[in-house]
SETORVO-555263 format. One line per field, with one value per residue (C-alpha): residue number from 1; residue in one letter; z, y, x. Coordinates in pm, whole numbers, plus 50000, padded with zeros to 5 digits. Each point is the difference from the previous one (the first is absolute). Layout:
<recs>
n: c(NUM;...)
res: c(A;...)
w: c(Z;...)
v: c(Y;...)
u: c(X;...)
</recs>
This chain:
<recs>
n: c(1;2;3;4;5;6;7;8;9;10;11;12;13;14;15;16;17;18;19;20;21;22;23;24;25;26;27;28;29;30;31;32;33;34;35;36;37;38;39;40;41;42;43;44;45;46;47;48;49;50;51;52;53;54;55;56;57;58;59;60;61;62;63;64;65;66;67;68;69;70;71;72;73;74;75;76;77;78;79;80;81;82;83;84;85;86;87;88;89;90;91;92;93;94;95;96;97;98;99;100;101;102;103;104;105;106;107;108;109;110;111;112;113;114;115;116;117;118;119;120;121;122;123;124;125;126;127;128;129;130;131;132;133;134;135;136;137;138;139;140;141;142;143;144;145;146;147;148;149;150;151;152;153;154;155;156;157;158;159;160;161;162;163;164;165;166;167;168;169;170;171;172;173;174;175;176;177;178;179;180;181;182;183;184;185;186;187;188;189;190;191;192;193;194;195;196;197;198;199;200;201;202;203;204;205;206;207;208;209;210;211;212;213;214;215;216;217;218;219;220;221;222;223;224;225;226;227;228;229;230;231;232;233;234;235;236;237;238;239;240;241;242;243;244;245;246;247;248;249;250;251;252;253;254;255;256;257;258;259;260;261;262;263;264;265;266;267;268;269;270;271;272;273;274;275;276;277;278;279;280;281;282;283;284;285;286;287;288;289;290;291;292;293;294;295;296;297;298;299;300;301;302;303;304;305;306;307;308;309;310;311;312;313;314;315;316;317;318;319;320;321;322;323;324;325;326;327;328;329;330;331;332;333;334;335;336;337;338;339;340;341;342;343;344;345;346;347;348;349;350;351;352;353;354;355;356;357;358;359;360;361;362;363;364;365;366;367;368;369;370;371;372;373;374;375;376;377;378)
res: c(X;X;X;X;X;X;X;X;X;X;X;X;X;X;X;X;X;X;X;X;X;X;X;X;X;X;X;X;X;X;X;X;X;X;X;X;X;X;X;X;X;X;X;X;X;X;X;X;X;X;X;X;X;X;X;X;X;X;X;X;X;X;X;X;X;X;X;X;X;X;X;X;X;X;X;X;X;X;X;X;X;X;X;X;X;X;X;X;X;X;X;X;X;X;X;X;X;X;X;X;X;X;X;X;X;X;X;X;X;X;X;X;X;X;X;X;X;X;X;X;X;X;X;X;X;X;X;X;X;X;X;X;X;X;X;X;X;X;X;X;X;X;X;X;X;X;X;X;X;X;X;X;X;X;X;X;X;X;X;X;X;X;X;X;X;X;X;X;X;X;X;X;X;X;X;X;X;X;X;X;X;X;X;X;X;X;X;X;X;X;X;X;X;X;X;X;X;X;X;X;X;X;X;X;X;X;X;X;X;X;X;X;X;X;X;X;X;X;X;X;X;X;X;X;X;X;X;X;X;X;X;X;X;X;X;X;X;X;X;X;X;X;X;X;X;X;X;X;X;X;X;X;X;X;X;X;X;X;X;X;X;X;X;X;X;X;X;X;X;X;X;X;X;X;X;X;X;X;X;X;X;X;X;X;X;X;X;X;X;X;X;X;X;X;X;X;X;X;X;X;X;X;X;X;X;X;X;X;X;X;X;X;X;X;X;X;X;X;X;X;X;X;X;X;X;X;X;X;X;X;X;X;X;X;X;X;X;X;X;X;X;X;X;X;X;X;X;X;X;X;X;X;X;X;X;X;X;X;X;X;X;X;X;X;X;X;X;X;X;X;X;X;X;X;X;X;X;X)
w: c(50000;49868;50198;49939;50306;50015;50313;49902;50371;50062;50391;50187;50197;50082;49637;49821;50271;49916;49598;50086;50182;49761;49705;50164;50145;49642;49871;50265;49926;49649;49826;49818;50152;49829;50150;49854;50280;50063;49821;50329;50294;50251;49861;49691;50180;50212;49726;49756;50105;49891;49643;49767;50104;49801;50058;50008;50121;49939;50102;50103;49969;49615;49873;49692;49864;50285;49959;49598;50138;50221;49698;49832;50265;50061;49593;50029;50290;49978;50390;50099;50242;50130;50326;50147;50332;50054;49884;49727;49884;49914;49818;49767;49960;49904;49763;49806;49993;49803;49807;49841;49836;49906;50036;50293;50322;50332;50304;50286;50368;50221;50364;50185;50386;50147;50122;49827;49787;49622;49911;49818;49659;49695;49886;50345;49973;49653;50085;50283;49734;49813;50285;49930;50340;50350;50231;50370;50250;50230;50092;50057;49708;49779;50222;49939;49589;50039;50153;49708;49742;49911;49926;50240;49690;49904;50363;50181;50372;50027;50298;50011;50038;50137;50039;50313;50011;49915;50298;50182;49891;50081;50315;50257;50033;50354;49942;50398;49834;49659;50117;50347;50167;50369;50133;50008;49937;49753;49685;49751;49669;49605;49673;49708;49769;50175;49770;50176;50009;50197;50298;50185;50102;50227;50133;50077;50211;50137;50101;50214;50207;49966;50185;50306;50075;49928;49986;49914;49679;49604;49731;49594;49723;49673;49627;49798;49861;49947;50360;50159;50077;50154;50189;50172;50107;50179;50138;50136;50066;50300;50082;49923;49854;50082;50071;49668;49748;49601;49826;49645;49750;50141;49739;50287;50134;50077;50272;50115;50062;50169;50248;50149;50261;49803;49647;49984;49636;50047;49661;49914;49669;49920;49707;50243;50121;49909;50296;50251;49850;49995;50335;50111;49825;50214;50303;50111;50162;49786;50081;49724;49924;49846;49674;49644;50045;50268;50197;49762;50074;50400;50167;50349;50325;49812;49812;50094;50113;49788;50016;49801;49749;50110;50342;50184;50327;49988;49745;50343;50205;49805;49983;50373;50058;49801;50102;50390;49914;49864;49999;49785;49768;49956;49929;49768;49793;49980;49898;49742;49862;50001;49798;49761;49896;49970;49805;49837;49815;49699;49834;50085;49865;49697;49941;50040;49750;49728;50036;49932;49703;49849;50141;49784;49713;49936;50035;49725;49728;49662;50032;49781;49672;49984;49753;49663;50051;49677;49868;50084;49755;49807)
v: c(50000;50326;50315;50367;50189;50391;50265;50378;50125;50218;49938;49647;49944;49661;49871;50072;49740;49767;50081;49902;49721;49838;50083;49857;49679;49938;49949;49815;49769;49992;50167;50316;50335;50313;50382;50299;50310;50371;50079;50210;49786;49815;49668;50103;49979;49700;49742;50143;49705;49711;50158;49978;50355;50284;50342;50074;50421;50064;50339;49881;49789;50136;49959;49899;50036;49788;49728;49987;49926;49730;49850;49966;49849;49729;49947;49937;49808;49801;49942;49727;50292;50325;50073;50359;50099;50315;50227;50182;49692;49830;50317;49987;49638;50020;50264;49839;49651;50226;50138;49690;49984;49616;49880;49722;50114;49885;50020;50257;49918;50302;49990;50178;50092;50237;50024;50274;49992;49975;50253;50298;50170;49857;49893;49865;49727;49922;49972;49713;49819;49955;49781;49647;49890;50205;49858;50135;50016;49957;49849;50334;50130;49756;50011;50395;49904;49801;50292;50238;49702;49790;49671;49732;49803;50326;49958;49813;50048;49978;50155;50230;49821;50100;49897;49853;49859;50323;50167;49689;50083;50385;50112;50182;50367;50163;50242;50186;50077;50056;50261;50101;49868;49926;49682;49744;50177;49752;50114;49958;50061;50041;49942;50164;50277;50345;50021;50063;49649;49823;50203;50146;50311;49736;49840;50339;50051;49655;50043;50320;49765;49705;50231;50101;49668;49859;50326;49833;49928;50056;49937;50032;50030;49896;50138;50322;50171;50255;50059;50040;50317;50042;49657;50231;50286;49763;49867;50308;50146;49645;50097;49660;50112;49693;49782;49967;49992;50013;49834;50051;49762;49712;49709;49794;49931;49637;50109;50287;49733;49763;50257;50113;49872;50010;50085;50239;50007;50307;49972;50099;49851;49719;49727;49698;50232;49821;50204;49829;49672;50156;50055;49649;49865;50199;49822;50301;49977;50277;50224;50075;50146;49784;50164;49802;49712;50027;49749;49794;49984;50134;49724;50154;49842;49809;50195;50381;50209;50209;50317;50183;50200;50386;49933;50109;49942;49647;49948;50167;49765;49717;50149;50018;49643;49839;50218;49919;49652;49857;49612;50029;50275;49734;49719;50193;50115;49598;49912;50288;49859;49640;50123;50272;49682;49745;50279;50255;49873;50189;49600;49956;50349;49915;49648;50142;50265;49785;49755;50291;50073;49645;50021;50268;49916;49700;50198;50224;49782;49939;49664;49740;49961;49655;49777;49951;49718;49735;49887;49679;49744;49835)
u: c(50000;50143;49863;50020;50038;49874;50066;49973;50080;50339;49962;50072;49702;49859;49883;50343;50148;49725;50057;50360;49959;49789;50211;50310;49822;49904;50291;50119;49754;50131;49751;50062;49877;50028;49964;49877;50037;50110;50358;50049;49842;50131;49805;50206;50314;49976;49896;50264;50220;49791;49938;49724;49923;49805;49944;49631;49927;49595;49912;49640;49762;49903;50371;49948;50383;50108;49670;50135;50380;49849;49766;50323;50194;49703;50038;50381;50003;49740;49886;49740;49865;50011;50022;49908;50109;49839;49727;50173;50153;49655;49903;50311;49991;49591;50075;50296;49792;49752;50248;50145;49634;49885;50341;50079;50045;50058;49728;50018;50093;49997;50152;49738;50161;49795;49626;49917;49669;50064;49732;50111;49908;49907;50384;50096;49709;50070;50362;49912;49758;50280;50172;49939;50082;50073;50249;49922;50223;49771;49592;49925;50083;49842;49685;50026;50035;49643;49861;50099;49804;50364;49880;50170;50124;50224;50209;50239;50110;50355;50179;50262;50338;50311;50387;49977;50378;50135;49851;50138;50309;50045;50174;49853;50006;50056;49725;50124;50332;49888;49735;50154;49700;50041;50148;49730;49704;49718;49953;49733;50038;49792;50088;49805;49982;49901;49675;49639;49860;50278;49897;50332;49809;49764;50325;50163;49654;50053;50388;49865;49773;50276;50259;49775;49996;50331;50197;50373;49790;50089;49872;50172;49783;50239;49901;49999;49701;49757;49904;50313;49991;49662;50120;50321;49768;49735;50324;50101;49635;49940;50348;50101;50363;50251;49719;49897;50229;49999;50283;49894;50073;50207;50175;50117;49596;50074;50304;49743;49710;50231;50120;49608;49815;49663;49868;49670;49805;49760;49840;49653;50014;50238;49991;50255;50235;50319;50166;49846;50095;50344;49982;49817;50359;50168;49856;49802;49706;49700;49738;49830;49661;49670;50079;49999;50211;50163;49809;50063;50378;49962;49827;49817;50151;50265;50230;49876;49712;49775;49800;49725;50185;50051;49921;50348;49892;49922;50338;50197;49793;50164;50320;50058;49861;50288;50249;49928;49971;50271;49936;49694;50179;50253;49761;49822;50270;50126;49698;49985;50335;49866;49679;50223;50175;49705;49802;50177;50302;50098;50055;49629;49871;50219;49847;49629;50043;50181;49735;49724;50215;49945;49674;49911;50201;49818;49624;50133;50147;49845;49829;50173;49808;49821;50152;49739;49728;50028;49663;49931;50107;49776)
</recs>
């Protein structure tokens, strides 16, 4: 099976690791993998290594000049699929399938990680009628995909995977030097992208309760973005300087993860969250909110402890439980490593998805012509 990988996002969020991943456990698997992405994005310049590579730029959803490079790429390389990994990417990969006309071309698999509805105007649902099968990260999300009228024939749930030996393998950080934090205080810590729906401003509110109540307290949120700013001045505004701390984008998350006490996911919206797997690799114990999928991964009494999404007081509530209790913080996060392993390989993710590829493949070829019936011989 010969897929064509597209990504059109500069940033490395979530779903260019899981566009990575996939591409890379492809080919381990000996199939052949190809990747169409952003000439100047990070996705870009991690799979350059492993070859097969083309640069793909669209300005938008409506880029016609790049959706005409892409037809021609499909035409000269001939790929039993095409696999989108984000929204733009199924727009330019609809448009150049109608753009090579009545000539052969593969069937659509989109990626689709995050619960977001996939309402919009008239070319965003055309562009998802074009997608001959969704691939959702999460139950969530493909529950979410019934409710906007996707027909459960056109999805597949296969969970988010991640690299769970390589987080095995990283050293731990010493966050109290790295950060000058004070000898043995606990420390919390949250992985994401400083955007509005994974909820930092709720666990800023939640770190001001967390501290009355264990005051040697800290907690790191980890990840660049939009809302950084606004993030620092409700920071300073609860007076929470050196109790909270933002340390931007981080490429050494694994070491980070390894060196906290406990991992917080504050989302409001969230498709898996691959950071809390991260973090259940890690051997961290997780409180995470009810949003999306992470229930899915966070498993109530066993591995973490969840609240209602946006509801900081009952997130600090958590918080302080597993930081005063350290046997069952410990418990949980071995049982979250136990269950990252059993569940969310990136060799399982891999497997699941190539077999949707064949899956697929086979729905959409030409049936072979039935051989001519002889009259009967007299």
């Amino acid at each position: 099976m010969f897929s064509l990988h597209v990504d059109t996002a500069r940033t490395w969020r979530g779903g260019q690791h899981q566009a990575l991943l996939t591409v890379r456990g492809l080919r381990r698997r000996g199939e052949r993998a190809a990747l169409a992405a952003q000439p100047r994005g990070e996705l870009f310049r991690r799979a350059a290594e492993g070859g097969d590579l083309h640069a793909l730029a669209p300005r938008g959803d409506l880029d016609l000049h790049a959706a005409w490079r892409l037809s021609r790429l499909v035409r000269d390389l001939a790929p039993d699929v095409i696999h989108a990994h984000d929204a733009h990417a199924i727009a330019v990969a609809a448009l150049a399938r109608t753009l090579a006309g009545r000539r052969a071309v593969p069937p659509l698999i989109a990626s689709r990680r995050v619960d977001f509805h996939v309402r919009g105007n008239a070319f965003s649902r055309w562009k998802y009628r074009q997608v001959d099968r969704f691939i959702c990260a999460s139950s969530a999300i493909r529950d979410m995909l019934a409710a906007d009228g996707v027909p459960a024939t056109r999805t597949t749930l296969v969970h988010e995977g991640i690299d769970i030996d390589r987080i095995e393998r990283a050293p731990r950080l010493d966050l109290h030097r790295e950060f000058d934090l004070p000898p043995g205080c606990p420390v919390a810590g949250n992985v994401a992208a400083l955007v509005p729906h994974k909820g930092q401003r709720h666990l800023v509110d939640a770190a001001a309760q967390l501290v009355r109540e264990i005051p040697d307290a800290r907690v790191l949120i980890v990840g660049a973005g939009e809302l950084a700013g606004a993030l620092a001045r409700q920071i300073r505004r609860l007076r929470l300087e050196g109790r909270v701390i933002l340390t931007g984008f981080r490429s050494d998350v694994p070491s980070v993860l390894k060196g906290l006490d406990l991992f917080v996911m504050s989302s409001v919206t969230e498709g898996l969250g691959t950071s809390v797997l991260d973090a259940m690799a890690a051997g961290l114990a997780v409180v995470g909110t009810r949003a999306g999928g992470i229930p899915e991964s966070v498993v109530e009494g066993e591995t973490g402890l969840l609240a209602p999404p946006g509801d900081a007081p009952a997130m600090a509530r958590a918080m302080a439980c597993l930081l005063r209790n350290t046997v069952e913080r410990r418990a949980f996060g071995a049982a979250g490593h136990r269950r990252a392993r059993a569940a969310f390989s990136a060799e399982r993710m891999v497997g699941e998805t190539a077999a949707v590829y064949a899956a697929v493949a086979e729905v959409s070829a030409p049936a072979t012509p039935a051989p001519p019936r002889r009259a009967p011989s007299r």
